[in-house]
C-alpha positions, 0 to 999 in steps of 0.5 A: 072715739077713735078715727073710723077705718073700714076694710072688707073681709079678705080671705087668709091668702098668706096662710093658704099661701104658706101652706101652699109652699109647705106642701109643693116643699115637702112634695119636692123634698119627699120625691127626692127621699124616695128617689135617693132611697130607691137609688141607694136600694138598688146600689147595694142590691147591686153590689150583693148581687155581684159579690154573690156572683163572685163568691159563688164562683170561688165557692164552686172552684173550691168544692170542684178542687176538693172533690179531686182530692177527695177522689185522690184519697180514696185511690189511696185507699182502695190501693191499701186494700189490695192483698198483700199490699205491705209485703211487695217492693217499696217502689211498686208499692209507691206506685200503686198506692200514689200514682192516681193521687196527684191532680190537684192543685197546689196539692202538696204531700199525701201519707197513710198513718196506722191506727196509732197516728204513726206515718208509715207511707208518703207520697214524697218518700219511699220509705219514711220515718215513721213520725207521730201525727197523733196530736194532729186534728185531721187525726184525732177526728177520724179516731174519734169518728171513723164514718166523718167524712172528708175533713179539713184541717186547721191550717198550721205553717211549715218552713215553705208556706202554710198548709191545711190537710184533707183526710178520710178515715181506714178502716178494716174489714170489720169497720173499725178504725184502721188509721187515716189517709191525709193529703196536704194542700198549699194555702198558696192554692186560695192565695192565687185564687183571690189574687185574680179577683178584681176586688176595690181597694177596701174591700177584701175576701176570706175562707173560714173554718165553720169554727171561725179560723181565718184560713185565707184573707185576700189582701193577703195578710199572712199573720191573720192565718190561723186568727180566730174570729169565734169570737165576733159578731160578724162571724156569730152573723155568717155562721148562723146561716149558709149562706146570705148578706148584711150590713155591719161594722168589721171585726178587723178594721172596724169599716163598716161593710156589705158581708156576703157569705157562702159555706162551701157544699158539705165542707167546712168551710165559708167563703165571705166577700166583704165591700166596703159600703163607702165605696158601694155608695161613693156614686150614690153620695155624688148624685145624692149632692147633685140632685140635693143641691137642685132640690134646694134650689127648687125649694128656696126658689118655691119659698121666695115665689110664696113669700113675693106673693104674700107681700104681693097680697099684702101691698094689695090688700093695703092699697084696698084698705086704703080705697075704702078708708078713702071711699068711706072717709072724709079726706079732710076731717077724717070723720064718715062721709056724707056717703057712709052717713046715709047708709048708717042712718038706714041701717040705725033706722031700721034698727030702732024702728024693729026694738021701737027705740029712739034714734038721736041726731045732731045737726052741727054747724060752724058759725059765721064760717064764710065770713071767716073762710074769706077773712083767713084764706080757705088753709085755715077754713081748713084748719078750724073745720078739721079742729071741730072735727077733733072736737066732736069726735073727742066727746063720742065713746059709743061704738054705735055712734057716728060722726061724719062731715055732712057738707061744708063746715055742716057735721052729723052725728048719729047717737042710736038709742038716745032720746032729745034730752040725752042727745042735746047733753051730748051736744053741749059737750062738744060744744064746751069742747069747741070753746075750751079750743077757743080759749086755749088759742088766747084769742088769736084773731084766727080762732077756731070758730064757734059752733050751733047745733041741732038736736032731734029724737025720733022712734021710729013708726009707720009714715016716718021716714030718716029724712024726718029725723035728719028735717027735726033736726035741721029745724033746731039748728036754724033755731039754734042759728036764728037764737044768736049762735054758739048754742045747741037747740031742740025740737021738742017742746020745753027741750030748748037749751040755750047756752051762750058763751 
């Protein structure tokens, strides 16, 4: 039977520990989440809200100067309607027609082409060669649509910078179409514009075409004019809507980018203010690396607390251990003690007396054991009472049984459910165990020294108390005793066994 250990239930303090330090982790961890998100959040809402700002403004000074074009283009129109306008001198005629049409920025030639898409008046010339626009796109649409409206033109470079043109249709007096008035614009107009924007260094701002031609780009890239972006996810996004923002990868540059776009009024035309996103969180990734390194900090500083508190708990609850091993425990022998002895023999007893069971005792007792302790000093009374103890705890394999130091070289050993017969087997056991000792120690002088023992069984009944069991008992080991030593010895009749050596 193995040595006894005994240690009171302890609650799980580590687990609860850990889940403890799990849960203040992921509270840290999940509070910086949500920070760091909300501050991400409130970034690019931010940058939209700013972008929006901007390409409004440019939205409005685009209209505004459109407008005035437009207004222009219709002086030239009704100036082509007063009587006998075609007959009267080339420089009155040029001062009628042209005289109000001059207002707008960057606004470069204005000229009036006939039915057939031929030039017969410019603003620039008082008698012009009469050329053919009829291939042109601000031509063709308003033969195609007389009542279209103001339109923008596809932009085309000439020998001093690019252009687009702005027309409106003619008509006669019984609303067919009678040609078309066309107002150039320099696209140096939105090249300035752009230029005094205070854009960061990745981001840019373009004028498109609602068909996906690049009309303007700011930072200026003059081979991008005309490109068409038809094509892209990014221009599929922005013409889907009139106005709005996401976030995607630039057909261009491939950067990904905060896309924010406006259709200018009725015109065909998109402004979009692109921000890099790398720059919009450039902040948010430096507090996001400050506030990261603090929240880890934090964490491993709650880990290492659990983990020295569970260690803490641990050395505790060893050290407890260890007091009721010690408590319960004989130093010596490692048997029970006297102590853990009487409390086993009540509950044993109470037991056998409930089932009607017999409860078997053995009264054990080193022999001569004074004589030898004076003769070999008390380190090697020591050493034989502690090889007894091996011996009589090597022959029980019951976990109910109990072997304990019950005083001196005096032990007990407690077998529930075994009558006197059945213990008193038990009881030569251990003492052929004690002389197979003797005998392996080739008889030194100092030889571990025999045994006597006292077997007793009681049922348990009314008027019977464990002090009875533990009297029998003791009665058959001074039988035992007084009979010569080195024998075990009953308390029933006709149960004596005697064995000498």
């Amino acid at each position: 039977m193995p040595t006894l250990h005994w240690s009171a239930p302890q609650p799980n303090y580590a687990k609860r520990l850990i889940v403890l330090g799990v849960i203040i982790t992921a509270g840290f961890c999940a509070v910086f989440a949500a920070g760091l998100w909300e501050s991400r959040t409130r970034d690019l809402e931010q940058a939209r809200l700013a972008a929006s700002n901007v390409i409004a403004s440019v939205s409005s000074e685009i209209e505004r100067n459109l407008e005035i074009y437009g207004l222009s283009l219709e002086a030239v129109a009704d100036g082509l309607k007063l009587p006998d306008i075609a007959a009267i001198r080339p420089e009155l005629r040029q001062r009628v027609l042209f005289d109000r049409a001059a207002t707008a920025k960057d606004m470069g030639s204005i000229f009036v082409l006939d039915r057939e898409g031929t030039l017969i008046y410019d603003s620039r010339i008082v008698a012009p060669m009469p050329e053919g626009h009829a291939e042109r796109d601000y031509f063709n649409v308003h033969r195609q649509s007389p009542q279209a409206g103001l339109y923008v033109s596809m932009p085309w470079r000439a020998i001093d910078g690019h252009y687009i043109a702005i027309s409106r249709a003619l008509t006669d007096a019984n609303g067919a179409f009678a040609g078309t008035v066309v107002g150039t614009m320099r696209l140096s107009y939105f090249e300035n514009m752009f230029r005094e924007l205070n854009l960061g260094k990745p981001d840019t701002i373009t004028l498109i075409r609602d068909n996906g031609t690049m009309i303007m780009r700011w930072p200026l890239e003059r081979d991008m004019i005309g490109r068409s972006l038809a094509g892209s996810p990014v221009f599929a996004r922005i013409a889907a809507h009139p106005s709005g923002s996401f976030t995607d990868f630039g057909s261009i540059n491939g950067l990904e980018r905060l896309f924010v776009f406006q259709r200018v009024a009725e015109y065909p035309l998109i402004v979009s203010y692109n921000l890099a996103t790398a720059d919009i969180y450039a902040s948010w990734w430096r507090k996001a690396w400050q506030f990261g390194s603090l929240i880890l900090a934090l964490c491993a500083i709650n880990l290492m607390l659990v983990v020295f508190l569970i260690r803490a708990l641990k050395q505790r609850g060893e050290a407890q251990q260890r007091l009721a091993v010690m408590a319960t425990t004989d130093g010596l022998t490692g048997l029970s003690n006297r102590r853990t002895f009487d409390t086993a023999l009540e509950r044993e007893w109470r037991r056998a007396q409930r089932n009607a069971t017999p409860l078997g005792l053995l009264m054990i007792d080193a022999d001569s054991f004074k004589t030898y302790n004076d003769q070999f000093g008390h380190q090697a009374g020591d050493t034989a009472l502690t090889a007894i103890a091996h011996c009589i705890q090597g022959n029980l394999r019951r976990a109910a049984d109990l072997c304990a130091r019950y005083g001196g070289e005096e032990f007990a050993v407690l077998l529930p459910g075994l009558s006197t017969a059945e213990a008193a087997e038990h009881a030569e056991s251990i003492r052929a165990s004690v002389l197979a000792l003797r005998a392996q120690q080739q008889g030194r002088p100092d030889s571990t020294p025999t045994i006597s023992i006292g077997a007793a069984s009681m049922i348990p009944r009314v008027g019977l108390e464990p002090r009875d069991l533990i009297k029998a008992a003791d009665t058959a080991l001074y039988d035992a005793k007084r009979s010569g030593r080195n024998r075990t010895a009953c308390t029933q009749p006709l149960a004596l066994v005697v064995a000498a050596a």
